[in-house]
C-alpha positions in Angstrom: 0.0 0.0 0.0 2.6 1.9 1.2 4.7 1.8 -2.1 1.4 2.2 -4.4 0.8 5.6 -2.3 4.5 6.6 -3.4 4.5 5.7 -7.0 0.6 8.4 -7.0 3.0 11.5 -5.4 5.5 10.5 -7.6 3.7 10.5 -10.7 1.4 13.6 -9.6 4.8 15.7 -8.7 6.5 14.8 -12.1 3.2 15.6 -14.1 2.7 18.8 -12.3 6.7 19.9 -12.8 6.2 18.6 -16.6 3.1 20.8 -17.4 3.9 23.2 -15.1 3.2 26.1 -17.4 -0.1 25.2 -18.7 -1.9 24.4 -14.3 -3.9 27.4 -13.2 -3.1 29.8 -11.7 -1.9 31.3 -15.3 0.4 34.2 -13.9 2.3 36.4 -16.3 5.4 35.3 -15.4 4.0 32.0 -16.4 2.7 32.8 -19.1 5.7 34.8 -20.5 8.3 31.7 -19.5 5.7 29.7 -22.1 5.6 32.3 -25.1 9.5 32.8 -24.5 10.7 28.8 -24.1 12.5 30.0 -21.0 11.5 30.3 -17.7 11.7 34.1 -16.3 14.3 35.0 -13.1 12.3 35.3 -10.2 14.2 38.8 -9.9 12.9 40.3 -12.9 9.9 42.8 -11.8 6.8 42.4 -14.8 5.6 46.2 -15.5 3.3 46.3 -18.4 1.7 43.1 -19.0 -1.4 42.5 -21.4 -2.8 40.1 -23.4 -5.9 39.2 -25.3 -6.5 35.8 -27.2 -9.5 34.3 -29.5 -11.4 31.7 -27.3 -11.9 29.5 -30.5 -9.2 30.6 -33.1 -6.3 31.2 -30.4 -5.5 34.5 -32.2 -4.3 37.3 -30.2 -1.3 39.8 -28.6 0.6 39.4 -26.0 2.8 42.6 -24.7 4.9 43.3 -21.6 7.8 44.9 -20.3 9.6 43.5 -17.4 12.5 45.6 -16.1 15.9 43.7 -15.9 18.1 43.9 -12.5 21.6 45.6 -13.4 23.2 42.1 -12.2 21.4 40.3 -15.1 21.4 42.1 -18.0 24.1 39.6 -19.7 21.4 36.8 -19.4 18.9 38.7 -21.4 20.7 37.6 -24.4 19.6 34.1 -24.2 15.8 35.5 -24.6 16.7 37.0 -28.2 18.3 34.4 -30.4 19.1 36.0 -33.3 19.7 39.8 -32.0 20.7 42.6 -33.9 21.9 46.0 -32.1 20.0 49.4 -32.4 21.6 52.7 -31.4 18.5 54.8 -31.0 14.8 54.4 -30.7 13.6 56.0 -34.1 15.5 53.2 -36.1 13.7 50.4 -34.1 10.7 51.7 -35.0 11.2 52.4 -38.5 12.5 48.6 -38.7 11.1 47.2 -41.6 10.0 43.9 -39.6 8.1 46.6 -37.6 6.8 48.5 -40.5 5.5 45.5 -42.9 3.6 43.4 -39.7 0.6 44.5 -38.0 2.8 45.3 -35.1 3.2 48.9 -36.5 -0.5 49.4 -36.2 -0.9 48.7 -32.5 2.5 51.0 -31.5 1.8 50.4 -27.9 4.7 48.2 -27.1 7.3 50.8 -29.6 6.2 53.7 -27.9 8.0 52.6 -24.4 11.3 53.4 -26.2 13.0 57.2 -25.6 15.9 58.7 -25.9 17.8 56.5 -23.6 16.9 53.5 -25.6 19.8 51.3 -27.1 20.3 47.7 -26.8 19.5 44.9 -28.9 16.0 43.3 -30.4 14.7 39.7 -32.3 12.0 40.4 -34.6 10.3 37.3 -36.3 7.8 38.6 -38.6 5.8 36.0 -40.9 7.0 35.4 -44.2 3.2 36.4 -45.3 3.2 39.9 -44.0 6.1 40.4 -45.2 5.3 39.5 -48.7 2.0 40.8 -48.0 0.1 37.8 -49.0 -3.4 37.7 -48.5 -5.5 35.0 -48.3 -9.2 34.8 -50.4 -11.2 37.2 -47.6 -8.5 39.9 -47.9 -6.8 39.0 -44.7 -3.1 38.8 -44.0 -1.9 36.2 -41.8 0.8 37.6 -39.3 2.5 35.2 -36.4 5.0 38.0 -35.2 7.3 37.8 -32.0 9.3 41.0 -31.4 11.5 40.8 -27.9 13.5 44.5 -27.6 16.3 44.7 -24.9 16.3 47.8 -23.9 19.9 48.4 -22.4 19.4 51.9 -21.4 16.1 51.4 -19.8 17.0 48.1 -18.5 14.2 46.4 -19.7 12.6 43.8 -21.3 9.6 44.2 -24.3 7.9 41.4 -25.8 5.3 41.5 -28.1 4.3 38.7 -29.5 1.1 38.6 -32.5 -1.0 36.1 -34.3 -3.9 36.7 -36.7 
């Protein structure tokens, strides 16, 4: 009896660690360690978070901004995987990944930049959108995911799209 009662916890613990992501509560620090593959420093302070999904279509956006402790600001890097560098905010947001997604409509997440604003970003932008393909009702299909490290901020923004 004793060992059937271990082998439950056992399975139940390594379950819960396995989907630990996807078990209510659905925080935004849990839900942001999903969308970004890795899980968020417990040190990192969210700011800005909102998001909006389709019950039935799972379209949506997802932003944030999550300000980065001085101490960790080399382990940023791992969360854009293909970074390029900016100097100043105006050329991130006349990026042409920016302009040609539907990112550039809603500027929400672009307008946190300033003056201060240098670092590095990952923009993945459709292939669709940037084409501007659109399918027989007009629509363009977008799945964009735009994470900006913003060094002179010290800060994190994510944006992430699908339509």
């Amino acid at each position: 009896m004793a060992i059937s009662v271990f082998m439950v916890v056992v399975i139940y613990l390594a379950g819960y660690w396995a989907w630990y992501g996807y078990l209510p509560p659905q925080t935004p620090r849990k839900i942001l360690s999903k969308q970004l593959a890795t899980p968020l420093p417990v040190t990192w302070k969210i700011t800005y978070f909102y998001q909006r999904w389709s019950t039935f279509l799972g379209d949506g956006i997802l932003k944030a901004v999550i300000k980065v402790p001085p101490g960790d600001l080399a382990v940023v890097e791992k969360y854009l995987q293909g970074a390029k560098t900016f100097d100043n905010s105006s050329f991130i947001k006349e990026e042409s990944c920016l302009v040609k997604s539907m990112i550039a409509a809603d500027r929400d997440l672009v307008e946190f930049l300033n003056q201060k604003s240098n670092g590095l970003y990952d923009c993945k932008v459709s292939e669709h959108a940037l084409n501007d393909e659109r399918i027989e009702d007009g629509t363009v299909l977008d799945y964009s995911r735009v994470v900006i490290f913003d060094r002179g901020n010290e800060r994190l923004l994510v944006y992430i799209l699908r339509m």
